[in-house]
N, C-alpha and C positions, 0 to 999 in steps of 0.2 A: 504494500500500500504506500504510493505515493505520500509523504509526508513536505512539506516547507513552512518551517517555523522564523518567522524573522522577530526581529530585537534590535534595541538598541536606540531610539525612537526617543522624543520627550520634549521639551520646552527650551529654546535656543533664543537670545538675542541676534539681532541680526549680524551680520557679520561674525558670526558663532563658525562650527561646526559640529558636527557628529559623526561619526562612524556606525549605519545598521548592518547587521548580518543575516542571515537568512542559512540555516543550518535543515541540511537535506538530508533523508532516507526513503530507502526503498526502491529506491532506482540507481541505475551504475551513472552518478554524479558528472563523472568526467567525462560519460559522453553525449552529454545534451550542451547545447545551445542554455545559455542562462539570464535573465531579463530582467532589471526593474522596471516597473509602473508604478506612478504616483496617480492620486484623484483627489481632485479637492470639492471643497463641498459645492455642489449646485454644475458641477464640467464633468465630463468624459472620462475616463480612464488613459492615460498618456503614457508613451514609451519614453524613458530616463536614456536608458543605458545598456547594451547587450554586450555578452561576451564568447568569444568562441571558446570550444571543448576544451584546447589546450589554454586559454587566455592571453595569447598573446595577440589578438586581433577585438579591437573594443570599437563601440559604436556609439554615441550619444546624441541626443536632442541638442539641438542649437541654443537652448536656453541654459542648458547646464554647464555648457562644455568649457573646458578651465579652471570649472569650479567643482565639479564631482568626478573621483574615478572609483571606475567595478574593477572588482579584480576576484580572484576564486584560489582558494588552496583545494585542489582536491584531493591531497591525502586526507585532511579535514571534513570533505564534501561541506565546505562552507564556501557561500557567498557573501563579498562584503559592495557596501558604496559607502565610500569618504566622500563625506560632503561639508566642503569647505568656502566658505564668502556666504552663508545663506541668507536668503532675503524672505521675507514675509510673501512673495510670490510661492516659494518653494511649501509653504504649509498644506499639509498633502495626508492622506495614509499613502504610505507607499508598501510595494507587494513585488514580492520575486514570486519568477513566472517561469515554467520549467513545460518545455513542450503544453499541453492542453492543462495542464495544474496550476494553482495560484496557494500561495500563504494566506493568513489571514490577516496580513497586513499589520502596522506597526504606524501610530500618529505621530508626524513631525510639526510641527508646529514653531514657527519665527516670527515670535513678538517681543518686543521693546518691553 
């Protein structure tokens, strides 16, 4: 059974950071494609940031990019996003996203 638990989440000033993880089982970690999604309240569901199997090929939203990187241990089968400069735009649940499965998400929240 597909499992994705993330963490790490909570109440930032802006220009803050965080580091969330996102801790996998049930499936062979290292070879899936690995995702963040953020949603903020009342918008869509958005793509963050993707990484390939081995992680040395990353992908991010133009609104992130410079300010968040994914990156993956998979001897760990953990997913991480450093997320550094955050702005009160970035106030989100955010959710790694593993082929057709999703976490239950994790609130970041950037208020003054």
């Amino acid at each position: 059974q597909v499992q994705l638990v993330e963490s790490g989440g909570g109440l930032v000033k802006p220009g803050g950071s965080l580091r969330l993880s996102c801790a996998a089982s049930g499936f062979t970690f290292s070879s899936y494609v690995m995702s963040w999604y953020r949603q903020a309240p009342g918008k869509e569901r958005e793509l963050v940031a993707t990484i390939s199997t081995g992680g040395r090929s990353t992908n991010y939203a133009n609104s992130v990019k410079g300010r968040f990187t994914i990156s993956r241990d998979n001897a760990k089968n953990t997913l991480y996003l450093q997320m550094n400069g955050l702005r009160p735009e970035d106030t989100a649940v955010y959710y790694c996203k593993a082929s057709t499965s999703w976490g239950q998400g994790t609130q970041v929240t950037v208020s003054s």
